[in-house]
KEKOL-835051 format. One line per field, with one value per residue (C-alpha): y, x, z. Coordinates in steps of 0.25 Angstrom, whole numbers, plus 5000, padded with zeros to 4 digits. Example, Ala and Ser with C-alpha at 12.3 -4.5 7.8 and 13.67 -1.06 7.14 Angstrom:
2
v = [4982|4996] $
u = [5049|5055] $
w = [5031|5029] $
***
This chain:
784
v = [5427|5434|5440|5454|5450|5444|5455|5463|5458|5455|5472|5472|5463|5470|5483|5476|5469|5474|5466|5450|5450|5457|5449|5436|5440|5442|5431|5421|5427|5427|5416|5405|5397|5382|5370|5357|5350|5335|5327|5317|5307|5310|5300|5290|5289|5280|5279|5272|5269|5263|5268|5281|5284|5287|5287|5281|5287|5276|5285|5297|5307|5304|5317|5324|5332|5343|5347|5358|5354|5368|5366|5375|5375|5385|5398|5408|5405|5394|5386|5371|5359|5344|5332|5323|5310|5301|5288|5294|5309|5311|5328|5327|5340|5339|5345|5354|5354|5368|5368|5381|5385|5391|5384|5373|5373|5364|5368|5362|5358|5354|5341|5337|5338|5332|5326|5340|5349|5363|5373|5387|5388|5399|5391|5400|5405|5396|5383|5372|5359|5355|5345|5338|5328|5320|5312|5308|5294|5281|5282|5284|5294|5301|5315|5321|5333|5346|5357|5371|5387|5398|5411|5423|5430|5436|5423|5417|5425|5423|5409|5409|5418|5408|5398|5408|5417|5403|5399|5413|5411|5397|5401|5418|5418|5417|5430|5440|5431|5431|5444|5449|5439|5443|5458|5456|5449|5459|5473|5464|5457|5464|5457|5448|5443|5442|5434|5426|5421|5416|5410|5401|5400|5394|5385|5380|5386|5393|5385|5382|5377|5369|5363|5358|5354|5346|5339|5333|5329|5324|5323|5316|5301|5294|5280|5273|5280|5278|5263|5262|5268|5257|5248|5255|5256|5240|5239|5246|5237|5250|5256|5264|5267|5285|5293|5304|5315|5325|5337|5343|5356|5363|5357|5360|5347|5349|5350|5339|5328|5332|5329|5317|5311|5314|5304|5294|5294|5290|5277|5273|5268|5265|5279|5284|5297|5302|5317|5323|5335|5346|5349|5355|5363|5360|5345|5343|5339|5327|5324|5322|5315|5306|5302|5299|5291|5282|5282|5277|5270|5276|5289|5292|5306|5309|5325|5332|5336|5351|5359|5358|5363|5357|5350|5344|5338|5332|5326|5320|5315|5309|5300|5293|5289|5276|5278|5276|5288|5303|5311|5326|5332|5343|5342|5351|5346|5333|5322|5318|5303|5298|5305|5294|5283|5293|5294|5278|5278|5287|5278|5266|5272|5279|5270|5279|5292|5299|5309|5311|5324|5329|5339|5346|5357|5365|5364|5375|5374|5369|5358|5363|5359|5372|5376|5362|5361|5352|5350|5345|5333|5334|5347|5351|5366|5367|5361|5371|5383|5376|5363|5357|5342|5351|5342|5330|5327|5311|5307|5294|5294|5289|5302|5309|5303|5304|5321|5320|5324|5340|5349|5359|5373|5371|5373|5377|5370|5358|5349|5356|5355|5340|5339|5346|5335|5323|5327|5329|5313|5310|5310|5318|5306|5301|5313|5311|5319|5314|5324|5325|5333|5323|5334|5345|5357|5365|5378|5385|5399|5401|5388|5390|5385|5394|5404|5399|5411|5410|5404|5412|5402|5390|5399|5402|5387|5383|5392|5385|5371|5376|5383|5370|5361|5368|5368|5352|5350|5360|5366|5380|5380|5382|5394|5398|5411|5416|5417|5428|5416|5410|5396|5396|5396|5399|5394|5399|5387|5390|5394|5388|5399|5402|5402|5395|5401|5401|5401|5409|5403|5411|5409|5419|5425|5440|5442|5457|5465|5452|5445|5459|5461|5446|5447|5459|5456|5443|5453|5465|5455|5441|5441|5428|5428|5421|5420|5418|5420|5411|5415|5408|5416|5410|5417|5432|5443|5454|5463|5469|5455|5452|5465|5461|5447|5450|5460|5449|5440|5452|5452|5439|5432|5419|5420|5407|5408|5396|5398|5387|5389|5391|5379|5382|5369|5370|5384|5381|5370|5377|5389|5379|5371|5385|5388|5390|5389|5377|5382|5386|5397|5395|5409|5414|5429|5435|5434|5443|5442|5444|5439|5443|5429|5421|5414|5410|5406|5397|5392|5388|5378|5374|5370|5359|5346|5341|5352|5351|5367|5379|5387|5402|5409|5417|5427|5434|5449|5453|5446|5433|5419|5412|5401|5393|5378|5368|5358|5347|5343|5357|5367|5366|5356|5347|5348|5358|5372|5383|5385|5399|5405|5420|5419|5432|5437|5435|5423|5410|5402|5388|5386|5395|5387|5398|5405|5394|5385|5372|5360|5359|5347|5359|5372|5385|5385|5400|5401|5389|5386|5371|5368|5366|5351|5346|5353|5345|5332|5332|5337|5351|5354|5345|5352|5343|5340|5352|5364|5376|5369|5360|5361|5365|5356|5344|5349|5350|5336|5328|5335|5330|5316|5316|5320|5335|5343|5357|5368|5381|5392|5406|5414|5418|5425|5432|5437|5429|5438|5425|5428|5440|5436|5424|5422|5417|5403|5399|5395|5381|5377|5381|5376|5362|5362|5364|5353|5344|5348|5347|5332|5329|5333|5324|5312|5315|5321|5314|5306|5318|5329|5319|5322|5335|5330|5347|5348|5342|5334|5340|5353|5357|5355|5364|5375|5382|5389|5375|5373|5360|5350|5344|5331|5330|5320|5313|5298|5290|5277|5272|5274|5268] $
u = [4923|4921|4908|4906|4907|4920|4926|4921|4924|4938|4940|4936|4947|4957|4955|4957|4971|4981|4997|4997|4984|4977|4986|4982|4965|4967|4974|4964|4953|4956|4965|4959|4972|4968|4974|4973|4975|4980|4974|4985|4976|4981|4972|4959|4960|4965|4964|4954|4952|4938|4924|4927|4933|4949|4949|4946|4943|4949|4944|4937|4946|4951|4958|4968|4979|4976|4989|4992|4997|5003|5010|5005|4990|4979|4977|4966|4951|4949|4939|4941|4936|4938|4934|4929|4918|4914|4907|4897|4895|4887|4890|4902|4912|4926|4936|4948|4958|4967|4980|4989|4999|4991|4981|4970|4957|4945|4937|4924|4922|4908|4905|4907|4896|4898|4911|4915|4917|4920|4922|4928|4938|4951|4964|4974|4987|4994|4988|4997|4988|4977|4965|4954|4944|4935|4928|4924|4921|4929|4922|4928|4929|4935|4943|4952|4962|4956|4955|4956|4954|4959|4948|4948|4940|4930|4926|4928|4919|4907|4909|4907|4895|4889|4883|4878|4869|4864|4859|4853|4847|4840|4836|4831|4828|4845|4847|4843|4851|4864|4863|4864|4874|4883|4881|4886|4899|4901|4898|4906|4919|4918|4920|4931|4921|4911|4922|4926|4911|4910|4923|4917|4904|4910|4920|4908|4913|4898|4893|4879|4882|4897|4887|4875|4885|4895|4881|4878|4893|4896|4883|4873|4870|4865|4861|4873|4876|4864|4863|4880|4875|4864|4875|4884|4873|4869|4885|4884|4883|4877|4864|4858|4843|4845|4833|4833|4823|4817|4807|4797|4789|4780|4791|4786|4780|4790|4804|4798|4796|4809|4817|4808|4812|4826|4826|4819|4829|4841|4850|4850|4838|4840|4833|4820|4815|4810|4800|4793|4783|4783|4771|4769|4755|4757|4748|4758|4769|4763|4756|4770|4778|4765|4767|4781|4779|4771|4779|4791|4792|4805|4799|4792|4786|4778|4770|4773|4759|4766|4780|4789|4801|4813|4819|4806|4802|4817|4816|4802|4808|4819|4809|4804|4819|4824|4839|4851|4856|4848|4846|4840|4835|4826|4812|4814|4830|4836|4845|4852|4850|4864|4863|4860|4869|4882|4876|4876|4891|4896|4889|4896|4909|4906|4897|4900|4895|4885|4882|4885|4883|4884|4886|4874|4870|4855|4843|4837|4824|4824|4832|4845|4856|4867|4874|4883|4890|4902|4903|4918|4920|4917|4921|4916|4921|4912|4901|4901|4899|4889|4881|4890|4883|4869|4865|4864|4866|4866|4864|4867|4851|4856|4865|4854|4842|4854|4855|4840|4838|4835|4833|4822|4826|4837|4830|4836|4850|4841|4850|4865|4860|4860|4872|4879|4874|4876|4890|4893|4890|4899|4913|4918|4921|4908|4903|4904|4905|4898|4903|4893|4880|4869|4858|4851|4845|4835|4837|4823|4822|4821|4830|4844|4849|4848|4854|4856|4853|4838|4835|4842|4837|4845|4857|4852|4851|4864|4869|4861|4865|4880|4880|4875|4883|4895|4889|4888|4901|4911|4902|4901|4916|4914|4906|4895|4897|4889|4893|4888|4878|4868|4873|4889|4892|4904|4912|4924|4932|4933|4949|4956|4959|4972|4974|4985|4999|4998|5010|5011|5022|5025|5035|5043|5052|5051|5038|5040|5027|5019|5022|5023|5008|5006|5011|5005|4991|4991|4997|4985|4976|4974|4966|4972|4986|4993|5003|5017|5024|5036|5040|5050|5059|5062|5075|5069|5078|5071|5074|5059|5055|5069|5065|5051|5054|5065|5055|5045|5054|5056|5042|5042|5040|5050|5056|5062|5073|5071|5082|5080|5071|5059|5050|5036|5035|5047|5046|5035|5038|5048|5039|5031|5043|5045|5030|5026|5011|5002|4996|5002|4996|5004|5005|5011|5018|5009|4996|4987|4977|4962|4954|4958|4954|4961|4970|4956|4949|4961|4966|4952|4952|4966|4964|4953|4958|4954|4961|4974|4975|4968|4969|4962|4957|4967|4964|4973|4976|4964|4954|4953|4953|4967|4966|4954|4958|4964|4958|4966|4968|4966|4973|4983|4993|4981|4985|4979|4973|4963|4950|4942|4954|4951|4938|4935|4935|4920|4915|4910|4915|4910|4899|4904|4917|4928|4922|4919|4928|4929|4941|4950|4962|4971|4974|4984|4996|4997|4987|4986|4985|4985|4989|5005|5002|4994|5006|5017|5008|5011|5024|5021|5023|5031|5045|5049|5039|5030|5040|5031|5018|5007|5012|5000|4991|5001|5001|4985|4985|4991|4985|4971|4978|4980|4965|4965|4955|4959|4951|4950|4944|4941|4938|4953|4958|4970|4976|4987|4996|5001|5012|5017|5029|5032|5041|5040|5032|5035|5050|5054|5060|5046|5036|5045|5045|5030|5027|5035|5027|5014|5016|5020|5006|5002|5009|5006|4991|4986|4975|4971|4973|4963|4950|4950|4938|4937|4934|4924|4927|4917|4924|4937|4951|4955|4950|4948|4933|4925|4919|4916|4927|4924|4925|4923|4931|4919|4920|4908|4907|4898|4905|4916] $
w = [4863|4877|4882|4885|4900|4899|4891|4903|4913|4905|4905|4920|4922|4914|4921|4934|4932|4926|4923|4923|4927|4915|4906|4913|4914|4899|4893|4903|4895|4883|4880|4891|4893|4893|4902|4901|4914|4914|4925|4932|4944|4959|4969|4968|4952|4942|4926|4919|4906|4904|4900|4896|4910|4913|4927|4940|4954|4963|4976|4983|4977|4962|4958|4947|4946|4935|4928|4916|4904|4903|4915|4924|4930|4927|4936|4937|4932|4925|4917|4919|4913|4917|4909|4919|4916|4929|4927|4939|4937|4952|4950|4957|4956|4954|4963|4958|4968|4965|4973|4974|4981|4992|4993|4989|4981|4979|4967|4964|4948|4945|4940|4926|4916|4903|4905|4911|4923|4920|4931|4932|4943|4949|4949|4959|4952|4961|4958|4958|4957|4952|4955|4951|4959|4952|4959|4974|4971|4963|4950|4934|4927|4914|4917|4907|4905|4911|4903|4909|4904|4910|4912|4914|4924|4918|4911|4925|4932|4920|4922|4938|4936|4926|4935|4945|4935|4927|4942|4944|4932|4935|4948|4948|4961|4966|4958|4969|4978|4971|4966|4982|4984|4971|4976|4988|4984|4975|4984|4993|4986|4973|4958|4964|4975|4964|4957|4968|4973|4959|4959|4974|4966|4954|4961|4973|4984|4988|4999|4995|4980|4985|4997|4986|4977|4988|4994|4978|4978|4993|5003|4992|4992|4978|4979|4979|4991|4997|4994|5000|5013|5014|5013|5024|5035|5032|5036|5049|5061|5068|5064|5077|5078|5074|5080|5072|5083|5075|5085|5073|5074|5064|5054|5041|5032|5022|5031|5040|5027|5024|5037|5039|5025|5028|5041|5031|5022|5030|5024|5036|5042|5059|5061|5068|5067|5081|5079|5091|5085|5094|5092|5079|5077|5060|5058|5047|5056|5062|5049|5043|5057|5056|5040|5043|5054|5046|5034|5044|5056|5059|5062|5075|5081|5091|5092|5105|5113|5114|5108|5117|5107|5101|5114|5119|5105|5103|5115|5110|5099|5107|5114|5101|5098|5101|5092|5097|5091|5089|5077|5080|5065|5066|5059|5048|5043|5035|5037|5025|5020|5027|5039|5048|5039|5043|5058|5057|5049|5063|5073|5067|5067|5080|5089|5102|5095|5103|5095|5078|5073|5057|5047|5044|5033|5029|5021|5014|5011|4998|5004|4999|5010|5012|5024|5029|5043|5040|5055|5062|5071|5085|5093|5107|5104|5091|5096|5108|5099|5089|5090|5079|5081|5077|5065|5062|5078|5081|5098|5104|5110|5124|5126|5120|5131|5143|5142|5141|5125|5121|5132|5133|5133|5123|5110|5098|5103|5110|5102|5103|5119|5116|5110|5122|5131|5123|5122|5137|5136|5126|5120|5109|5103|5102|5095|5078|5068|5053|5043|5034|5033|5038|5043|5035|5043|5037|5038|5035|5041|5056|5058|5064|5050|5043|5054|5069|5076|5070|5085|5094|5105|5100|5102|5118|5120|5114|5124|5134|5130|5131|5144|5150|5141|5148|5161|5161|5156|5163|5174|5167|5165|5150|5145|5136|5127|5117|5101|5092|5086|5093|5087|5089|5105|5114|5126|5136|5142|5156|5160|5173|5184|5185|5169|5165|5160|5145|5138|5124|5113|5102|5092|5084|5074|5072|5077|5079|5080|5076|5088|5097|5093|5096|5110|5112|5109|5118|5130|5126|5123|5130|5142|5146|5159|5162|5149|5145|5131|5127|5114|5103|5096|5083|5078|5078|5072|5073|5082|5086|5087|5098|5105|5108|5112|5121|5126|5129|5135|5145|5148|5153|5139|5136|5123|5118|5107|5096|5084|5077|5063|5065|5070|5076|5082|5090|5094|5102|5109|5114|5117|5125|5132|5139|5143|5157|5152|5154|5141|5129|5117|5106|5096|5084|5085|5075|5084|5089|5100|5097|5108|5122|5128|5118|5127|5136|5125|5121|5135|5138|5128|5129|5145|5142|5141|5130|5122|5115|5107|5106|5095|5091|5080|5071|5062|5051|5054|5044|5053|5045|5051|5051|5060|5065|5069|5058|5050|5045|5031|5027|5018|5007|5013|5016|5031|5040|5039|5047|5041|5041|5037|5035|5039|5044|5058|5065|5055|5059|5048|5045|5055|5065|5066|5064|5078|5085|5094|5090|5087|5076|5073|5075|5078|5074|5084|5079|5091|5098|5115|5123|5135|5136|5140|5128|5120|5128|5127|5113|5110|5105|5091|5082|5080|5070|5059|5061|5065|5057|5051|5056|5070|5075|5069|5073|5088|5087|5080|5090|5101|5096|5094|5108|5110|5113|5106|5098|5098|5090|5099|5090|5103|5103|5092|5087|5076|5068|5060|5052|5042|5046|5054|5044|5033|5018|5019|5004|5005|5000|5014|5020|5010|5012|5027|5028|5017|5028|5038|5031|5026|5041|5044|5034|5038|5052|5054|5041|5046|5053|5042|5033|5043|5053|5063|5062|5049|5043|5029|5020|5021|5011|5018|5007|5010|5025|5024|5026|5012|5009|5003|4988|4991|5007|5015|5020|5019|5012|5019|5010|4999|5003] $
***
């Protein structure tokens, strides 16, 4: 029998559809169709018959193909239900993998509670696999045919809205909150936004509750992983004294136990904990440094006579330490228990690392953690335009005495100032990245926390630190410009006088007014001479498009006849056989020209020489992100992809990162300038294997395996009108061509295509907004 509510919401529907639809919402509602999906082992599992358990995870990654008994798959909302026991039941999710046509999904199903998990979920219409995860871990455990009910949407949506009012209920004072928030999705996105928020919800996709929920899973220790990390650091021949420098000030009693207690509680034990009080007025401050102090030896502090600030009380602290390495933790944040174990793990894989720097999240003041920073390996760009080592920063001490510690004058950036200047001493190779969140910061209000532009004069010193960064290191060459926020920063790479002669390739095959507006808006609007266009026909017929061509090639233009089928690669290498330019701006005909300085901003990065390829920000015509970089390993074919794709226009992104220059594994070629050079060092683009896809993320590839660096510079911008000059991409004789091409990259890249040092490996490969992958590709030494 159906509640009034569903029979409401049931009339609501049937006045909004009408046809197959109407048909379809009332058979789902009323009949439920049932499925029963068969389970068939794919990797890490084998069966078992014994204690009540029939299988066993052999590995990391012990998964299931899920197939109808009916033949085809369920669609729509569903109801699911999947009978699973495991002899250790630690609350870990299970992970349904949906594959469509179009694209991949990971869905988070909640552990099993009484030999169950049950979990409502939106299968696509397209779906044409299914799977399920069970486990992360070798262990046994008993999983049986799954059983699934199709909904209809009304139910659907009194399901997902269950668990939100029972938590409003248990906790009254959420209600005015979520009521604001629920009104606002609706005034703003209506019923189907209501409807998709819960959809998120239901399926842990909100950030807060996937983040407590991923930390139980993946960033907690029991005991046995305590007592296996014990184990590991007795193995390691290399334990460095770690001074862990800590300035206090009027740090409230509580906040201050609390960060003194996390140092204590490190596994691994080499540390000393070096505080200078900078004078605090509040008696409780000593009281507390002194009780410590007592209680371990490892603990040293010494009370400055008069507040000098943050710089002068680091460097205090700094002269208590007698490490080899230096930990900076502010007085009022955490370090995690295995935050110096890793630091320890990375030193005795890395022994020349000069400085080690984290992931990090916050702490709210109930000491709930929210807000992580999944950071990427090391990149000069990023960390121009925001202190990306920040938390948890490790120093060799010796580099750290040699620029002569914190600098006064630079406080509230005192420590991004210190990076800067360790760096110029050191190698990028000596710089290490531990993907994991090993710091805490507090955010409490007035802290930069919770919203960095609380001290507008950290923003003025980083500018400072910068300004003189570049002065040291290219004599003023480089220049600071300012950002909208006081804690992301700019740079202009200086340009050589006279400018060299770009040359500007551009394929194509009936381009008409696409490619007209294209040439058009680079002529109207680039600021940048001198230039040259070297264009390759591919077999145009249209007669508009012939017209304007010969046109330009009475304007000087050349315009290279290729009548061969069709084969990006190939077309331009010969486009850049004929260049006259010592630098080379590879464009597709349906851009357009935002940004007047594009071709500056591009060159400039493109002439240092330790560059390999420049590539700029694309936006679809509606004013949503298209291309930002490429990360490896990502999208549907498990090979490469963009993240922030339709983002729109003027957002930051993750951490700023979508405005921000910074370095990728590769780049778009839709968009894309290197020197003519570094092109003919290694080949150009490969004709043969890659003629339409991938070639520019081979290209990019093996120019970073011969050392060059790509960078991704969003201060030029243009349009990309993709699609609209393109044909069908469904055929049989394409879909096979780009399946060739994709397992080339496979074979070829695959070392590389398992670990972009770009993108960290907590966050989803499957997805392209930076949430957080369920299980993360971080190894477990300990385990292992």
């Amino acid at each position: 029998m159906k509640s009034s509510a569903d029979v409401a919401g049931l009339l609501r529907r049937l006045r909004a559809v009408s046809g197959p639809e109407l048909l379809r919402e009332l058979e789902r509602t009323v009949v439920r169709a049932r499925h029963e999906l068969d389970i068939r082992p794919r990797e890490d599992v084998v069966p078992r018959s014994q204690e009540g358990f029939s299988w066993e995870a052999t590995g990391s990654n012990p998964s299931f193909e899920l197939v109808s008994s009916r033949g085809g798959l369920p669609t729509g909302w569903v109801w699911l239900q999947v009978p699973l026991r495991r002899e250790e039941e630690t609350g870990e999710s299970l992970l349904l993998r949906v594959m469509s046509a179009t694209s991949a999904e990971v869905i988070r199903l909640p552990a099993p509670q009484e030999g169950f998990s049950r979990a409502l979920v939106f299968l696509p219409r397209d779906v044409t696999a299914l799977r399920l995860d069970v486990a992360s871990r070798p262990l046994r455990f008993h999983l049986d045919r799954v059983r699934v009910w199709e909904v209809g949407h009304s139910e659907a949506t009194l399901r997902m809205a269950m668990p939100l009012m029972t938590r409003l209920v248990s906790e009254p004072e959420r209600v005015k909150r979520a009521a604001n928030k629920w009104w606002g999705i609706w005034r703003t996105a209506g019923g189907a936004g209501v409807a998709r928020a819960l959809k998120e919800k239901s399926q842990g996709e909100r950030p807060l509750v996937s983040y407590e929920s991923w930390i139980q899973q993946y960033d907690s220790l029991d005991d046995a992983d305590r007592a296996a990390i014990r184990r590991r650091l007795e193995g390691l021949s290399y334990q460095p004294l770690v001074s862990v420098v800590m300035p206090t000030y009027e740090t409230p009693g509580p906040l201050l136990r609390l960060a003194l207690d996390s140092v204590r509680r490190q596994l691994y034990t080499n540390w000393e904990l070096c505080i200078a009080d900078d004078a605090s007025r509040s008696a409780h401050v000593k009281a507390i440094l002194e009780e410590y102090a007592q209680k371990d030896s490892r603990i040293r502090f010494v009370v400055r006579p008069e507040n000098g600030h943050i710089s002068a009380a680091s460097n205090s602290a700094l002269e208590l330490a007698r490490g080899e390495f230096i930990a900076l933790m502010d007085h009022d944040d955490e370090l995690p228990e295995h935050a110096l174990y890793h630091v320890i793990e990375e030193l005795n894989a890395h022994p020349e690392a000069d400085i080690v720097y984290s992931d990090e999240d916050k702490l709210d003041m109930e000491g709930r953690r929210f807000d992580p920073y999944f950071k990427p390996d090391w990149s000069l760009e990023l960390f121009r335009s925001q202190n990306l080592i920040s938390h948890l920063g490790v120093y060799r001490a010796a580099l750290v005495r040699e620029v002569g510690g914190f600098r006064r004058g630079l406080e509230g950036s005192q420590d991004y100032d210190l990076a800067l200047r360790v760096l110029e001493r050191t190698k990028p190779a000596h710089i290490r990245h531990i993907p994991r969140v090993l710091y805490h910061w507090r955010a409490i209000p007035g802290s930069t926390a919770l919203d960095v532009n609380e001290k507008d004069y950290a923003g003025r010193a980083a500018r400072r630190a910068l300004e003189e960064h570049y002065a040291r290191v290219s004599g003023g060459k480089i220049r600071y410009v300012p950002s909208s926020s006081g804690a992301l920063h700019g740079s202009v790479y200086p340009l050589p006088e006279p400018r060299p002669l770009v040359s500007i390739l551009i394929p194509t095959r009936d381009g008409g007014e696409r490619l007209r507006q294209c040439i058009d808006s680079i002529r109207r609007r680039s600021t940048w001479k001198p230039f040259e266009f070297i264009l390759v026909d591919n077999q145009s017929r249209d007669p508009a498009t012939l017209e304007y061509l010969a046109r330009l090639e009475s304007m000087g233009a050349q315009v290279i006849s290729y009548d061969a089928s069709f084969n990006y690669s190939a077309i331009n290498n010969l486009a850049a056989s004929r260049a006259r330019g010592s630098v080379l701006a590879l464009l597709n005909d349906d851009l357009e020209v935002l940004t007047s300085r594009w071709l500056e901003e591009m060159v400039a990065h493109a002439l240092r020489e330790d560059v390999g390829a420049v590539g700029a920000r694309l936006y679809y015509p509606d004013g949503t992100l298209q291309h930002a970089g490429i990360v490896l390993g990502m999208g549907v074919d498990g090979v490469a992809a963009t993240p922030h794709r339709t983002l729109p226009r003027g957002q930051g992104g993750y951490f700023g990162r979508a405005q921000l220059p910074q370095e990728f594994s590769a780049v778009t070629a839709a968009c894309l300038v290197l020197r003519r050079s570094v092109f003919e060092e290694v080949g150009g683009f490969d004709a043969e294997h890659l003629p339409v896809a991938y070639n520019d993320v081979d290209l990019c590839l093996r120019l970073r395996e011969r050392g060059y660096r790509i960078v991704w510079n969003p201060a030029a911008e243009l349009y990309h009108h993709e699609s609209a000059t393109r044909g069908p991409e469904d055929t049989p004789e394409k879909k096979a061509r780009f399946a060739r091409e994709a397992a080339y990259m496979k074979h070829r890249w695959a070392a590389w295509l398992r670990e972009d040092p770009f993108y960290n490996p907590n966050l989803a490969l499957d997805r392209d907004d930076f949430g957080l992958a369920w299980p993360p590709r971080v190894r477990r030494p300990w385990r292992e």
